[in-house]
C-alpha positions in Angstrom: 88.3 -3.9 1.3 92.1 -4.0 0.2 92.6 -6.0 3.2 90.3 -8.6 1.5 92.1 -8.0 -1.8 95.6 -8.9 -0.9 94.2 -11.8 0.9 92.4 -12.9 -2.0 95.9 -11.8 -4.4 98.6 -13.9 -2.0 96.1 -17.0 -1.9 95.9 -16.6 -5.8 100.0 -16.1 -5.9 100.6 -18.9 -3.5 98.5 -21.4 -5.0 100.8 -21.0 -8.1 104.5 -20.2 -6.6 104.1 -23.1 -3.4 104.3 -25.8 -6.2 106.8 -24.0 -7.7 109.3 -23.7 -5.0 108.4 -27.4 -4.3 109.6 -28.2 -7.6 112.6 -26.2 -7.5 113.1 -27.6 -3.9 113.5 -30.9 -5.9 115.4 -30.3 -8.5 118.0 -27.8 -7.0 118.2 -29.0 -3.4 117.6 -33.2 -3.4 118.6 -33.6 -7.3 122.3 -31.4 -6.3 122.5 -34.5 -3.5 122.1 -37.2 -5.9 124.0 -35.6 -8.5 127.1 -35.3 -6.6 127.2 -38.9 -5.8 126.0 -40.0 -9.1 122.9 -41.1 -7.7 125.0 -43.8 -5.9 122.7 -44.3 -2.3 125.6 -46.1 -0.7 128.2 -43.3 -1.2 125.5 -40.4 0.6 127.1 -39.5 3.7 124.8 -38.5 6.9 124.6 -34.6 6.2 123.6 -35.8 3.1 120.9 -38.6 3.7 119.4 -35.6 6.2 119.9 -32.9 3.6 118.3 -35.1 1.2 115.4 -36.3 3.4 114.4 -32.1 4.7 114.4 -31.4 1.0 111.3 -33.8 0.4 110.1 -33.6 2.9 109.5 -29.9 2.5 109.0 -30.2 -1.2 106.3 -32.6 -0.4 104.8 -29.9 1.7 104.8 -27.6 -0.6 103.1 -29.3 -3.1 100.1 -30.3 -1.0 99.8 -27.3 0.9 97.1 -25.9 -1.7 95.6 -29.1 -1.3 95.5 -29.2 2.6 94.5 -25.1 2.5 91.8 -25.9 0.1 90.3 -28.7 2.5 90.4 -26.4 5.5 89.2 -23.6 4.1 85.9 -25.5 2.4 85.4 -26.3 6.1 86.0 -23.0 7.2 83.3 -21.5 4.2 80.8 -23.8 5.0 80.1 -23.3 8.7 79.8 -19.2 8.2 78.1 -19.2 4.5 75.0 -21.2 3.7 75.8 -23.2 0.4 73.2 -23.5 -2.5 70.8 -20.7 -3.4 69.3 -18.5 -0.9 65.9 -15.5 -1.1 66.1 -12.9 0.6 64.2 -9.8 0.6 64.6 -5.9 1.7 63.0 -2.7 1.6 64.8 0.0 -0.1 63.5 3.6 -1.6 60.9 3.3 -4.5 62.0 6.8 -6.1 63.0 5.7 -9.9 61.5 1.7 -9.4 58.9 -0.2 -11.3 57.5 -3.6 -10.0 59.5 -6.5 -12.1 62.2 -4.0 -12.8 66.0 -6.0 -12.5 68.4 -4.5 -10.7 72.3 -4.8 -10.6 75.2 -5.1 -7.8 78.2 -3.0 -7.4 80.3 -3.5 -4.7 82.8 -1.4 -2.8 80.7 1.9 -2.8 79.3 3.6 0.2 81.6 6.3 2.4 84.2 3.4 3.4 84.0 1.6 0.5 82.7 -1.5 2.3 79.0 -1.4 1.1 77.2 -3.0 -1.8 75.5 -0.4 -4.0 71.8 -1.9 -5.7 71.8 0.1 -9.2 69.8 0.1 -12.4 71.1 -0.3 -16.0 72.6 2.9 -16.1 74.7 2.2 -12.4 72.1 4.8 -10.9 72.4 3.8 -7.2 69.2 3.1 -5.0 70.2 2.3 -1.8 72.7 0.0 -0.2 72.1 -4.2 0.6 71.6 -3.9 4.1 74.6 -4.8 6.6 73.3 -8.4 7.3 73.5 -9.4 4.0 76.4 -8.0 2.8 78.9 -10.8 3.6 77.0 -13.6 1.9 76.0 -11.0 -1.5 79.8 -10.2 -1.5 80.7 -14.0 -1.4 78.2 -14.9 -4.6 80.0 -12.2 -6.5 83.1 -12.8 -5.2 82.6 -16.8 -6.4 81.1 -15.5 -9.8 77.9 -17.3 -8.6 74.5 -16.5 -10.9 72.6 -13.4 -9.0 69.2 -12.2 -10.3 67.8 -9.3 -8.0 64.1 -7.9 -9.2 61.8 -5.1 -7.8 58.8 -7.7 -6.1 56.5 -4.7 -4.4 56.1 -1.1 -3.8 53.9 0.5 -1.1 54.5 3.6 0.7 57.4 1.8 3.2 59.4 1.5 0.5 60.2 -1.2 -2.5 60.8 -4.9 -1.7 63.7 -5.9 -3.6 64.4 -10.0 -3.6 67.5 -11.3 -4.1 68.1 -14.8 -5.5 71.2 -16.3 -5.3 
């Protein structure tokens, strides 16, 4: 799970310092050119013009990196987590439940802290989503996507608890 979180930190940082160093790349590293020859083009010399033209070129890289990261990750998303909103249903312990009773997510719980506890009001724990669920439940909260999770059933297997989101 920290391995997630730093992922999920650098992406946040770099989304804010790539533009930033783009800019800077600008200003400090084609503007210095330009401003040494008085933004005269015919008095750049060669290790100039090439100077000049690495420093767009990688400030123009920077800038649209989000942009290109953003496109290949959307593509990335989509083929391993269904889109929209999605049921699903599974059995857990009917100790403490009541038919129509909502019921809460708290992630990182479990011995590893890589499982997804189901709790009550109170953050009384129940039982765990089960494994083959637990990447798509972790990416609704993780996207701050709407989650409603009710008590549908009890019998003597268990309570059927279905998830909607």
């Amino acid at each position: 799970m920290l391995r997630k979180l730093l992922k999920h930190e650098f992406r946040a940082t770099g989304r804010i310092m790539l533009p930033l160093f783009g800019i800077l790349l600008l200003v400090f590293g084609a503007g210095s050119v330009l401003w040494n020859n008085r933004t005269d083009l015919s008095s750049i010399s060669q290790a100039e013009w090439i100077a000049l033209v690495v420093c767009l070129l990688l400030a123009a890289v920077l800038l649209l990196w989000n942009q290109l990261a953003a496109l290949l990750h959307k593509k990335e998303t989509a083929e391993k987590i269904p889109q929209g909103v999605h049921t699903m249903t599974f059995t857990l312990p009917a100790t403490g439940l009541k038919v129509g009773q909502q019921l809460y997510l708290r992630p990182y719980m479990g011995e590893q802290q890589e499982q997804i506890a189901v709790t009550d009001e109170q953050g009384q724990p129940f039982g765990f989503i089960p494994a083959e669920h637990t990447d798509y439940v972790l990416s609704r909260i993780e996207s701050h996507s709407m989650t409603h999770m009710t008590v549908t059933q009890i019998d003597e297997n268990g309570a059927q608890i279905q998830f909607i989101g």
